[in-house]
GUGU-298418 format. One record per residue (C-alpha): x, y, z. Coordinates in steps of 0.05 Angstrom, whole numbers, plus 5000, padded with zeros to 4 digits. Layout:
N
<site><px>X</px><py>Y</py><pz>Z</pz></site>
...
// end
This chain:
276
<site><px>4162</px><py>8574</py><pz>2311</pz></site>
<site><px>4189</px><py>8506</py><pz>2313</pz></site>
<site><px>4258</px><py>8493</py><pz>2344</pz></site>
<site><px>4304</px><py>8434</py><pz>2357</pz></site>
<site><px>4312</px><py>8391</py><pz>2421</pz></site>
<site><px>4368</px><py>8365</py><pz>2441</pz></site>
<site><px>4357</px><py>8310</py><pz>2505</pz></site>
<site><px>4414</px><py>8280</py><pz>2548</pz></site>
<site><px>4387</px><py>8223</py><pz>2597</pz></site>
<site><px>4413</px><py>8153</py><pz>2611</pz></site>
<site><px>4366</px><py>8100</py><pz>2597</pz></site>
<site><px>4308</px><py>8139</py><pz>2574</pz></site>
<site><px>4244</px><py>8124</py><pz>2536</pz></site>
<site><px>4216</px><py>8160</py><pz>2474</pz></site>
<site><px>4131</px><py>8143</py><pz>2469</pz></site>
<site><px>4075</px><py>8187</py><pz>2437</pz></site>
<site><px>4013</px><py>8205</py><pz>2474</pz></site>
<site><px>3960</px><py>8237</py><pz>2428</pz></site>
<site><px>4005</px><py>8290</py><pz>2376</pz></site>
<site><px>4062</px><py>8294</py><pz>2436</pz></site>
<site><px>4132</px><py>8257</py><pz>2447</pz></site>
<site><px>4142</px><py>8234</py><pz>2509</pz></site>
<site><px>4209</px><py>8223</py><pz>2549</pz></site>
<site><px>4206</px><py>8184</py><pz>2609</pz></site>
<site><px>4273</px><py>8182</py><pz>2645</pz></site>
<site><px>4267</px><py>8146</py><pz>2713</pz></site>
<site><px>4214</px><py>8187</py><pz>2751</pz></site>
<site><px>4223</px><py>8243</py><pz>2702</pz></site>
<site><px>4167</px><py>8248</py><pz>2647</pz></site>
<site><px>4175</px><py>8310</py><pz>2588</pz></site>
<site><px>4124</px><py>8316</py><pz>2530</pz></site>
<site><px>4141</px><py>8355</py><pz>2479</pz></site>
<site><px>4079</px><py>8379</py><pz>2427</pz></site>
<site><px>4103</px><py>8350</py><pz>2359</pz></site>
<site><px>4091</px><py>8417</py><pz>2318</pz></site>
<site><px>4132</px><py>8453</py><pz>2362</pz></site>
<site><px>4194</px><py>8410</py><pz>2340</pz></site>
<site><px>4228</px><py>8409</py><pz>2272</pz></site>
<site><px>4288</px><py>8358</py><pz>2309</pz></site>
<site><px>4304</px><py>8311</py><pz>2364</pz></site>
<site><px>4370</px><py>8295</py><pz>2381</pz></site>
<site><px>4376</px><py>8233</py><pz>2436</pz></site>
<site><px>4430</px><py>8221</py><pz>2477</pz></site>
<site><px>4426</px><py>8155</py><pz>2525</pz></site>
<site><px>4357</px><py>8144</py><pz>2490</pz></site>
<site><px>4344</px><py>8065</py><pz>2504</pz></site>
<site><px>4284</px><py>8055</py><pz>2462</pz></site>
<site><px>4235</px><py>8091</py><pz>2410</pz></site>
<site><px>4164</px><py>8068</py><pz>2407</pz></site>
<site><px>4130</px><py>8058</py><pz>2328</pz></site>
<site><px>4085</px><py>8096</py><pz>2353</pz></site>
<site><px>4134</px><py>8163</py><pz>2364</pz></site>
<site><px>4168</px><py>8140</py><pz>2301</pz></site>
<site><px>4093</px><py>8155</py><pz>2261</pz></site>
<site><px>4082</px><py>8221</py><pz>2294</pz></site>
<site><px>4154</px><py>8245</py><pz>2269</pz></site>
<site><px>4138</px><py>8219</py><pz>2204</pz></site>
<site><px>4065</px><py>8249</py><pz>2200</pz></site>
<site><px>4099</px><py>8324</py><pz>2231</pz></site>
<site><px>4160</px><py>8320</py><pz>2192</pz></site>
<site><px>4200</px><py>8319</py><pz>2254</pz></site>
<site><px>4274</px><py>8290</py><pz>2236</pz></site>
<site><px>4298</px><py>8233</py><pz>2294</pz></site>
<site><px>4370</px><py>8239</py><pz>2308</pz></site>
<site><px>4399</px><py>8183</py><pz>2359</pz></site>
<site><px>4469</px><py>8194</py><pz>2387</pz></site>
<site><px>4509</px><py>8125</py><pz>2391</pz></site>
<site><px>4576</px><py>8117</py><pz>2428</pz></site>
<site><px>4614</px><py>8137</py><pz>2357</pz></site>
<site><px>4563</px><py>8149</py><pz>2308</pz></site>
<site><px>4499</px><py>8180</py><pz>2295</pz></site>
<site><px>4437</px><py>8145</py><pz>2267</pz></site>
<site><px>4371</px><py>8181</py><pz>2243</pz></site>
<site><px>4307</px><py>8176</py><pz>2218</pz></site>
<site><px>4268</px><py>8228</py><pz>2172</pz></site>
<site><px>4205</px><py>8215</py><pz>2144</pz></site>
<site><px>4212</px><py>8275</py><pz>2089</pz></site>
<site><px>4260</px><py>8247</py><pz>2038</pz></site>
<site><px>4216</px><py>8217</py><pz>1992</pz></site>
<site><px>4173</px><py>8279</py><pz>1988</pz></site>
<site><px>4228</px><py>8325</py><pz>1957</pz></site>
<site><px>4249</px><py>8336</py><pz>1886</pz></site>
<site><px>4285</px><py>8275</py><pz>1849</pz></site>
<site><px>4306</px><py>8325</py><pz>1802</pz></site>
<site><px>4348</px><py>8363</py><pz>1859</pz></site>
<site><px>4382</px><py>8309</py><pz>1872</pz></site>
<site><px>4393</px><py>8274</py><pz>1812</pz></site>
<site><px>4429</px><py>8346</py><pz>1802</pz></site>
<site><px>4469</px><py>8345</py><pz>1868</pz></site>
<site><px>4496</px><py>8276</py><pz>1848</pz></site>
<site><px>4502</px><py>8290</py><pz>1774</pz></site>
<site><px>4533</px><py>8367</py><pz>1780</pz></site>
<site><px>4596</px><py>8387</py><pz>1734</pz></site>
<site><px>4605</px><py>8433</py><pz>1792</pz></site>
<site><px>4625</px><py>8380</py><pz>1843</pz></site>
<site><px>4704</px><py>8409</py><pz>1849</pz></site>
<site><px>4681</px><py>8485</py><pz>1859</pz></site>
<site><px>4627</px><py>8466</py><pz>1912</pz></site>
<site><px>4689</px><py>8432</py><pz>1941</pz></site>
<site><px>4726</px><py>8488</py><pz>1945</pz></site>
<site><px>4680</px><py>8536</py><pz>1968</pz></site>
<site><px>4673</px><py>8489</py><pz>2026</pz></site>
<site><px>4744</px><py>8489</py><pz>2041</pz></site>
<site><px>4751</px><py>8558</py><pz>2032</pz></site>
<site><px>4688</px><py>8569</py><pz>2075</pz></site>
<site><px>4721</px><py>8528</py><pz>2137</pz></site>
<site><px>4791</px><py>8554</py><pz>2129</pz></site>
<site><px>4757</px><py>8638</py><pz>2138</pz></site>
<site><px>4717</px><py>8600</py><pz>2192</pz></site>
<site><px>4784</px><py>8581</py><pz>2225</pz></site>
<site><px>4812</px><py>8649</py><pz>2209</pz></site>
<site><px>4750</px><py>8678</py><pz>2238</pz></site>
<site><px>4751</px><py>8640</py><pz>2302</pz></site>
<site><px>4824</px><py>8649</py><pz>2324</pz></site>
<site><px>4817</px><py>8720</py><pz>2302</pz></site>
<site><px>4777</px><py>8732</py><pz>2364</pz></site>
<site><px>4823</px><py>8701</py><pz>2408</pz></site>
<site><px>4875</px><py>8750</py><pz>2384</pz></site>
<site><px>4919</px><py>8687</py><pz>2355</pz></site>
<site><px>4959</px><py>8684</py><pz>2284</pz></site>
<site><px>4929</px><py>8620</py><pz>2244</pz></site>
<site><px>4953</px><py>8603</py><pz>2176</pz></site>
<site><px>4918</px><py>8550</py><pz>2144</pz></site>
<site><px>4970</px><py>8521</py><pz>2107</pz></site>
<site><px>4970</px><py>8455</py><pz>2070</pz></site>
<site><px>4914</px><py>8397</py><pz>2054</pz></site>
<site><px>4853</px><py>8403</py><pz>2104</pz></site>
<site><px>4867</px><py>8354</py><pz>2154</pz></site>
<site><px>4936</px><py>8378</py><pz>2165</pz></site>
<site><px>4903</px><py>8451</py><pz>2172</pz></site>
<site><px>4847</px><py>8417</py><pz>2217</pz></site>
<site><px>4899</px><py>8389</py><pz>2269</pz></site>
<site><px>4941</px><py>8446</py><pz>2268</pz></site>
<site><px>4878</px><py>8489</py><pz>2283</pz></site>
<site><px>4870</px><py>8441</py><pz>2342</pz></site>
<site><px>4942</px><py>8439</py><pz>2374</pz></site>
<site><px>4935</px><py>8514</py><pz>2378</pz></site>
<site><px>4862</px><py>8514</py><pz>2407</pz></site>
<site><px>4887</px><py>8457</py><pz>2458</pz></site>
<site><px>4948</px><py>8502</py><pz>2481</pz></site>
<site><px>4906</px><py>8564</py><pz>2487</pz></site>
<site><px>4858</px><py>8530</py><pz>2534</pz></site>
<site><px>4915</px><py>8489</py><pz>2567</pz></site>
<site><px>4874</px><py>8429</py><pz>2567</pz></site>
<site><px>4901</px><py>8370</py><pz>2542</pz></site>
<site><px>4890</px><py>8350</py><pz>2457</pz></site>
<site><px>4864</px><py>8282</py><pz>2475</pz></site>
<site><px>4804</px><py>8317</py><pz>2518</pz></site>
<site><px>4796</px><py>8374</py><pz>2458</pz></site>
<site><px>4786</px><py>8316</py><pz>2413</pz></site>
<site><px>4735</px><py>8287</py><pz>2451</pz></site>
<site><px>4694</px><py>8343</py><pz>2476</pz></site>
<site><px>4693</px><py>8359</py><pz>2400</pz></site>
<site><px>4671</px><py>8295</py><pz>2378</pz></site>
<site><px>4612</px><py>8296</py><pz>2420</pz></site>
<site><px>4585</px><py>8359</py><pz>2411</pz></site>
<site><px>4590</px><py>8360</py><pz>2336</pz></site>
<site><px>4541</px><py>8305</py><pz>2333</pz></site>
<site><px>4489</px><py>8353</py><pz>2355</pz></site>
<site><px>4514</px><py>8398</py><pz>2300</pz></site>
<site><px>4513</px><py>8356</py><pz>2254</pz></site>
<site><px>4442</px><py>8339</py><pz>2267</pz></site>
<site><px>4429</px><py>8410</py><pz>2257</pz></site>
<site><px>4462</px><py>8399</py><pz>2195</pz></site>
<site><px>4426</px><py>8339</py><pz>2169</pz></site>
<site><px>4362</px><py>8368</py><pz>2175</pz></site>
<site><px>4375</px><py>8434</py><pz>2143</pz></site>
<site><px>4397</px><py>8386</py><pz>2088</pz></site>
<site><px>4340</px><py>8340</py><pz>2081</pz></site>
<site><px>4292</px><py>8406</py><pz>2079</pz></site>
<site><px>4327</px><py>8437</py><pz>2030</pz></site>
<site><px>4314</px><py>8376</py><pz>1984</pz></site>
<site><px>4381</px><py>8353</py><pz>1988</pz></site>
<site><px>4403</px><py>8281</py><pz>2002</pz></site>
<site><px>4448</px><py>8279</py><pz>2053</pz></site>
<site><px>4492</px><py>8216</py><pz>2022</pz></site>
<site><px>4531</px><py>8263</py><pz>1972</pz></site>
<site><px>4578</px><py>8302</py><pz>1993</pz></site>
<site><px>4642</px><py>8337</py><pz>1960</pz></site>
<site><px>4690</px><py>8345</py><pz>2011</pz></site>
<site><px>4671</px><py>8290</py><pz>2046</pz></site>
<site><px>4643</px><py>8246</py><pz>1982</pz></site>
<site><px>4595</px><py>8206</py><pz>2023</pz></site>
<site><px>4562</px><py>8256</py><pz>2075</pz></site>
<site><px>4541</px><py>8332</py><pz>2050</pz></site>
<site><px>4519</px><py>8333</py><pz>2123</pz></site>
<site><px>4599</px><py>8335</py><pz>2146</pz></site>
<site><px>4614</px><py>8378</py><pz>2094</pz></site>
<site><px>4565</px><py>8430</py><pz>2125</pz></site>
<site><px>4593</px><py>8408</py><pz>2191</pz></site>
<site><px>4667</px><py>8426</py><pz>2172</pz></site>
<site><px>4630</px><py>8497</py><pz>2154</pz></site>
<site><px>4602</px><py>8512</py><pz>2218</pz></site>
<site><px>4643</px><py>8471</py><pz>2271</pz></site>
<site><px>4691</px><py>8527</py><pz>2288</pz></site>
<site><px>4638</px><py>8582</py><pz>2299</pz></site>
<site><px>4596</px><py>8527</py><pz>2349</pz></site>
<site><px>4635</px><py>8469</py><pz>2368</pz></site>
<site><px>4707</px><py>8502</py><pz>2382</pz></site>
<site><px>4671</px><py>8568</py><pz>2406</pz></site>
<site><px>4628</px><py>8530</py><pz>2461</pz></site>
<site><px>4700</px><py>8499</py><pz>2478</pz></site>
<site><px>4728</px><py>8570</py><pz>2496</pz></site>
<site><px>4664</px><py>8591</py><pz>2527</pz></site>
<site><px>4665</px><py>8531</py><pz>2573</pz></site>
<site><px>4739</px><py>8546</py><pz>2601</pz></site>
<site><px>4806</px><py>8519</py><pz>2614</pz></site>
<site><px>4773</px><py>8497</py><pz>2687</pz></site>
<site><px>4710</px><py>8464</py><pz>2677</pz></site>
<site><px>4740</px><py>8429</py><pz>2611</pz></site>
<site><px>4788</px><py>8399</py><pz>2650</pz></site>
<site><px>4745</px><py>8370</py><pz>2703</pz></site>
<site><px>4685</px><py>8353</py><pz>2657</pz></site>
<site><px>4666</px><py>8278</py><pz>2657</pz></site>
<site><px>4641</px><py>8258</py><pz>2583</pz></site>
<site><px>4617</px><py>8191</py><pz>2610</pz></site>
<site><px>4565</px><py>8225</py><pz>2668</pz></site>
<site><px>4496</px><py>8256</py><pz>2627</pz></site>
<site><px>4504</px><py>8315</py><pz>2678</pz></site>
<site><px>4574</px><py>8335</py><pz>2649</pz></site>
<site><px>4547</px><py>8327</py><pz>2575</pz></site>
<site><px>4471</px><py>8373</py><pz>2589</pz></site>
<site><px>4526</px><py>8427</py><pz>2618</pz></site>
<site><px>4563</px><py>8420</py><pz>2548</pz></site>
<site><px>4504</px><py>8414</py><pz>2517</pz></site>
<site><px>4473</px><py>8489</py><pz>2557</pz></site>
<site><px>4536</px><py>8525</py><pz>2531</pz></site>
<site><px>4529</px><py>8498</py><pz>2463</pz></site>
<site><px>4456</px><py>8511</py><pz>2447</pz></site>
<site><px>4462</px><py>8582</py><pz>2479</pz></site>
<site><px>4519</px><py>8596</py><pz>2421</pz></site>
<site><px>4476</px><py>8557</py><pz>2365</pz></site>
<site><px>4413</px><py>8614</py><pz>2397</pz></site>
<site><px>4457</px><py>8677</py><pz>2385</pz></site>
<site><px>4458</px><py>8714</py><pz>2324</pz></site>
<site><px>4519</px><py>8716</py><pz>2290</pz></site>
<site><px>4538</px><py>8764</py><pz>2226</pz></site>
<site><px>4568</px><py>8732</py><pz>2166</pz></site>
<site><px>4615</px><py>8765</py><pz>2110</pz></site>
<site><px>4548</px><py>8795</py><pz>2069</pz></site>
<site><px>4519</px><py>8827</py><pz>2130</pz></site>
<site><px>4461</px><py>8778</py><pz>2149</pz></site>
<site><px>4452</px><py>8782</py><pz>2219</pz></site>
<site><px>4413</px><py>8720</py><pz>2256</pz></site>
<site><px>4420</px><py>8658</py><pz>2299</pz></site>
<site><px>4476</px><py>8604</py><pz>2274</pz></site>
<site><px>4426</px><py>8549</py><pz>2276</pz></site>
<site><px>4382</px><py>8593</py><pz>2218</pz></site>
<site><px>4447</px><py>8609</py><pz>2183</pz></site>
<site><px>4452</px><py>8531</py><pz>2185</pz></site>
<site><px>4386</px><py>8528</py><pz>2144</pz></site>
<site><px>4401</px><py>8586</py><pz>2099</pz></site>
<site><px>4464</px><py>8543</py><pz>2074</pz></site>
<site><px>4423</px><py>8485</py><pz>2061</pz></site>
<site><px>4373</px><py>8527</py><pz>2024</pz></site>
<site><px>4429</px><py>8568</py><pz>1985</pz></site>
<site><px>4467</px><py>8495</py><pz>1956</pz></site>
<site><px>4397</px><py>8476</py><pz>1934</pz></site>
<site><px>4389</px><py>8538</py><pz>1893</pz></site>
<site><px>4461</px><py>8538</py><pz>1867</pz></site>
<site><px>4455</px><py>8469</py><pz>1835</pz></site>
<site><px>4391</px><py>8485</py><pz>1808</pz></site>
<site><px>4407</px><py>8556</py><pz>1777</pz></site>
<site><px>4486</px><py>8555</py><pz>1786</pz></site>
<site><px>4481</px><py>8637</py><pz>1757</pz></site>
<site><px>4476</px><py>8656</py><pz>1831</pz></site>
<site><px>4546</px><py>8621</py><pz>1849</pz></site>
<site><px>4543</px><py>8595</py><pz>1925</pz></site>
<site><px>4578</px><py>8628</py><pz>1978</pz></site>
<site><px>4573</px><py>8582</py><pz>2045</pz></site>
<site><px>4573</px><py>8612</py><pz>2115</pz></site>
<site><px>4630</px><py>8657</py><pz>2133</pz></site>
<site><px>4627</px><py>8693</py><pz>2195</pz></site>
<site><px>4650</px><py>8761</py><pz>2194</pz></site>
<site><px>4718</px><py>8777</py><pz>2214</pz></site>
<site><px>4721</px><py>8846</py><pz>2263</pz></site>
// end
């Protein structure tokens, strides 16, 4: 089965040899076989042969490179999908429910996630005032100054999100239409899921090791990075009883808006994790 790769280095290389990527860091060297891989994330990555950029294209491998405050990628599968699917996504009378099924989705997801912690959340008012509310509580929970919460969280959403993107670009979808956020579906699925990776690895990590962590060393970002990918690995249940790993449940989103705007009798219901 293929699976996602996420690679934290400063200064490294990305090459092809034969139907393998290879990062070269230094002295270190990593291939990784090319059908084994369905994503690369790259943090710190300094430059990407044409040569690696033509296997991912030929293996459908999606390319996503982490910049200081944005992420850039490169997919070689968007032209072979449907036009149709997305003429629909950016056509669809249904742009204002999808909206706020999304909305809904992330607030239950907030819900959800504080639940656990034993901690009363309302979310109450628009979605960025619920959204920084949500993190003022997470931030005194974990004692750690906001400032820090804010960053950690920017970083390691990128990695969701690339998780995001792809599941988007393989479901057909484009990932320039959204309807929460009107330009990127691939935030929208982000908002989704953030709380039940992203603000879970936070927890996971601790009060101690948050506070010390240094998001400028590559060291301090692969620990992040360990805690994060072992949450995205772990099944999870969601609100209809489907049992299995976030990052599939990530996919199975995707999958489920691409139906929904193609035969909108089966309604879409995005990820909610179940509440115990």
């Amino acid at each position: 089965m293929r699976r996602s790769y996420w690679i934290a280095y400063n200064g490294f290389n990305l090459g092809r040899r034969s139907r393998r990527f290879v990062v070269e860091a230094g002295d270190r060297r990593r291939e990784i076989a090319s059908l084994t891989a369905y994503l690369l994330v790259l943090d710190g990555c300094r430059r990407i042969s044409t040569s690696a950029l033509s296997l991912a294209s030929e293996d459908n491998v999606t390319i996503a490179l982490i910049l200081k405050d944005r992420m850039v990628w490169f997919t070689g599968m968007l032209q072979r999908k449907h036009v149709e699917l997305i003429l629909t996504q950016y056509s669809t009378s249904r742009a204002k429910e999808i909206a706020s099924c999304i909305r809904e989705a992330f607030n239950h997801n907030l819900y959800a996630f504080f639940s656990r912690l034993n901690l009363p959340f309302e979310a109450e008012g628009g979605l960025g005032k619920v959204r920084v509310n949500a993190l003022k509580l997470l931030s005194r929970y974990l004692r750690v100054d906001l400032s820090l919460i804010e960053s950690v969280i920017q970083y390691l959403s990128y990695f969701i999100e690339a998780e995001c993107l792809d599941a988007v670009v393989r479901a057909g979808l484009t990932p320039h239409i959204g309807f929460v956020n009107k330009r990127s579906l691939t935030r929208d699925f982000l908002l989704v899921f953030e709380p039940s990776t992203v603000w879970r690895c936070l927890v996971e990590v601790g009060s101690d090791i948050l506070s010390s962590i240094d998001l400028g060393s590559y060291e301090g970002r692969r620990l992040l990075l360990k805690y994060l990918r072992s949450i995205v690995e772990r099944s999870v249940e969601d609100t209809d009883g489907r049992r299995m790993p976030l990052f599939k449940h990530i996919k199975a989103a995707a999958k489920g808006l691409a139906s929904y705007l193609m035969n909108p009798a089966g309604g879409f219901i995005p990820f909610k994790e179940a509440v115990y």
